[in-house]
C-alpha positions, -999 to +999 in steps of 0.1 A: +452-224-025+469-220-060+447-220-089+451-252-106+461-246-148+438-258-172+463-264-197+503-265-200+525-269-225+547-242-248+536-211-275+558-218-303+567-186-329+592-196-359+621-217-336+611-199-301+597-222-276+583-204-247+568-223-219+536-215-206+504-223-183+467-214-192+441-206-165+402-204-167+395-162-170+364-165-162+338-180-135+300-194-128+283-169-113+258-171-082+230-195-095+202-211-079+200-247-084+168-267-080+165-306-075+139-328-085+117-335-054+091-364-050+064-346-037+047-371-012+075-378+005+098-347+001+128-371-013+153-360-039+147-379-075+181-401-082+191-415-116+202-450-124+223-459-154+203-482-171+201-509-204+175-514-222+165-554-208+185-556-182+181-528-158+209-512-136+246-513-143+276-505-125+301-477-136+327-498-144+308-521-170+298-484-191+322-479-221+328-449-248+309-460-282+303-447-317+275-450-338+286-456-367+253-475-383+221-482-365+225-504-338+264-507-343+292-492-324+327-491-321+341-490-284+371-473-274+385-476-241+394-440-223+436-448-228+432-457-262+410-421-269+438-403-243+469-417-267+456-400-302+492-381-313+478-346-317+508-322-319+487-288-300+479-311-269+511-296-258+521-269-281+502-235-297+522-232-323+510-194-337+507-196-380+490-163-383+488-132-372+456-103-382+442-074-368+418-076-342+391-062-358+390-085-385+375-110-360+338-110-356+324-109-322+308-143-331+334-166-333+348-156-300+340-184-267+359-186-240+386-161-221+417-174-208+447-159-185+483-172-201+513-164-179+550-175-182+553-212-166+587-203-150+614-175-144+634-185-178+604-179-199+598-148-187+620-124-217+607-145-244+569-138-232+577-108-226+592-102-265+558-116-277+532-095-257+549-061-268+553-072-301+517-080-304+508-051-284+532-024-311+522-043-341+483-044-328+480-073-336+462-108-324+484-141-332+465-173-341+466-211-337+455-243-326+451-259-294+436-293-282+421-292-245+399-313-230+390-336-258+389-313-289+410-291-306+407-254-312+412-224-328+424-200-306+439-162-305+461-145-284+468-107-277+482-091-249+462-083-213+480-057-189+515-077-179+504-110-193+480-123-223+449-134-233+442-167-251+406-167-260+391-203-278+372-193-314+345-211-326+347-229-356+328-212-391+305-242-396+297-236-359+280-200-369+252-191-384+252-166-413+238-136-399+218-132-434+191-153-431+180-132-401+186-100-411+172-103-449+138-089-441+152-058-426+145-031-452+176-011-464+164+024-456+176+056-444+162+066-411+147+101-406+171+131-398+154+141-367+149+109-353+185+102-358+194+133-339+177+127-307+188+091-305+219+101-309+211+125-279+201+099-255+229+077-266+254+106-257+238+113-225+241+080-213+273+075-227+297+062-196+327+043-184+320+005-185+320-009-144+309-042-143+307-042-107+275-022-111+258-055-128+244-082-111+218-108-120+185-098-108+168-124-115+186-151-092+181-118-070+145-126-070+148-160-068+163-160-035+137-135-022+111-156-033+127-191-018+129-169+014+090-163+014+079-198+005+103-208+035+085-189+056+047-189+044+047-227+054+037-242+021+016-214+009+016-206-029+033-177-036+027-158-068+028-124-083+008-110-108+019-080-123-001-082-157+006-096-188+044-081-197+045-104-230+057-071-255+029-062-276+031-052-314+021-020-323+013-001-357+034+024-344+052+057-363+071+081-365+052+104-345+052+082-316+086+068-321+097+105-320+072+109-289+094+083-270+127+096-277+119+128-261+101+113-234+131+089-227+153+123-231+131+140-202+138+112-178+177+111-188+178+146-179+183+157-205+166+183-227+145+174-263+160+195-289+134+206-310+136+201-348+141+230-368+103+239-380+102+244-419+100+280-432+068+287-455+073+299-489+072+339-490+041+354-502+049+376-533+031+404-539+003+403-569+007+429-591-012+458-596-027+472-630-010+502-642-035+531-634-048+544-661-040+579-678-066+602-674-074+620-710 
């Protein structure tokens, strides 16, 4: 079965229009999922919609409201919210285009694939992925899906492109009301160097095949054990693993590195040892004449 687009409609650059569909790049990984269970009778927990006074409802009585004061809301019927005119439900129209590294890592959400939506749009997609590709650079716009516009970029991916959704800047925190108490300092030379060691030793090709999530891993193992212990409680203590703070220096810090260059395989070098001050000679008295 055919992936189904999440959005279609047209990239728009100047006066070309070319035609396009969107699909998710990305997908839920395995998860455990628990349900709420009542206990004495092994039951799953349902929920009811419910009004304050009356009780249950039925689905079709619920509406779409907006508080707008206390106790006061405006109700909008789903057709009425589905007709708002909003030119970028149908078209990215791309007003700006910047390097990719001007974009922080922050305001980047969601991965999407965008192909050509027929045969005739093919040489005009085509055009606009090499000429982001030679120019190196990442084209910007706006796009409304799923009840909200975004901003959005797009660059090229291989023999198609990627349209990734950006958050907005009120929606990200200034990194400098974290990073404040971090004291400006220059670390020490030979520290420095044997990080830079370990980093280089482990240094590799990304695969991220060789990733999975360990803990639902665990999870499964451990449903598989309850399953078959017959309602016995099963837990593991391994001790406390809450990290502990610790006065520690540069001497240990150092202490680590090497260590954690031993078990790399590779070899701590050793910083180079200070040389002493030569000793100068004290000078001797001239000998006296002898009369």
């Amino acid at each position: 079965m055919a992936a189904r687009a999440y959005w279609q409609g047209q990239i728009r650059l100047a006066l070309v229009s070319i035609p396009v569909e969107i699909y998710s790049a990305t997908k839920s990984g395995a998860q455990i999922s628990f349900k709420q269970i009542h206990e004495p009778t092994g039951k799953p927990i349902h929920y009811e919609k419910v009004v304050t006074g009356i009780g249950p409802v039925d689905t079709d009585e619920i509406m779409k409201g907006f508080e707008y004061q206390k106790g006061n809301f405006v109700l909008l019927e789903q057709d009425e919210i589905d007709a708002v005119k909003l030119e970028s439900k149908k078209t990215l129209e791309l007003t700006q285009f910047v390097d990719a590294d001007e974009i922080d890592v922050l305001y980047y959400e969601k991965p999407y694939f965008v192909v050509p939506a027929d045969d005739l749009a093919e040489e005009a997609f085509i055009v606009l992925r090499e000429a982001l590709r030679r120019t190196k650079k990442v084209g910007l716009g706006q796009l409304a899906m799923r009840g909200r516009e975004y901003v959005v970029s797009l660059k090229p991916c291989g023999r198609g492109m990627v349209l990734e959704t950006l958050r907005y800047a009120d929606e990200v925190n200034k990194a400098q009301g974290y990073f404040r108490d971090i004291p400006d300092t220059k670390p020490d030379a030979d520290l420095m160097d044997l990080a830079e060691a370990l980093i280089a030793k482990k240094s590799g090709a990304f695969h991220p095949q060789e990733f999975h999530d360990r803990y639902v891993d665990a999870l499964k193992d451990l449903i598989e054990r309850k399953r078959k212990s017959k309602g016995r409680k099963i837990i593991e203590d391994d001790g406390d693993d809450t990290p502990k703070r610790s006065g520690s220096n540069v001497v240990d810090l150092m202490a680590a590195l090497k260590k954690s260059m031993e078990k790399s395989g590779g070899t701590a070098a050793k910083p180079a040892a200070k040389k002493a001050p030569e000793k100068t000679a004290a000078k001797r008295p001239p000998a006296k004449k002898r009369a």
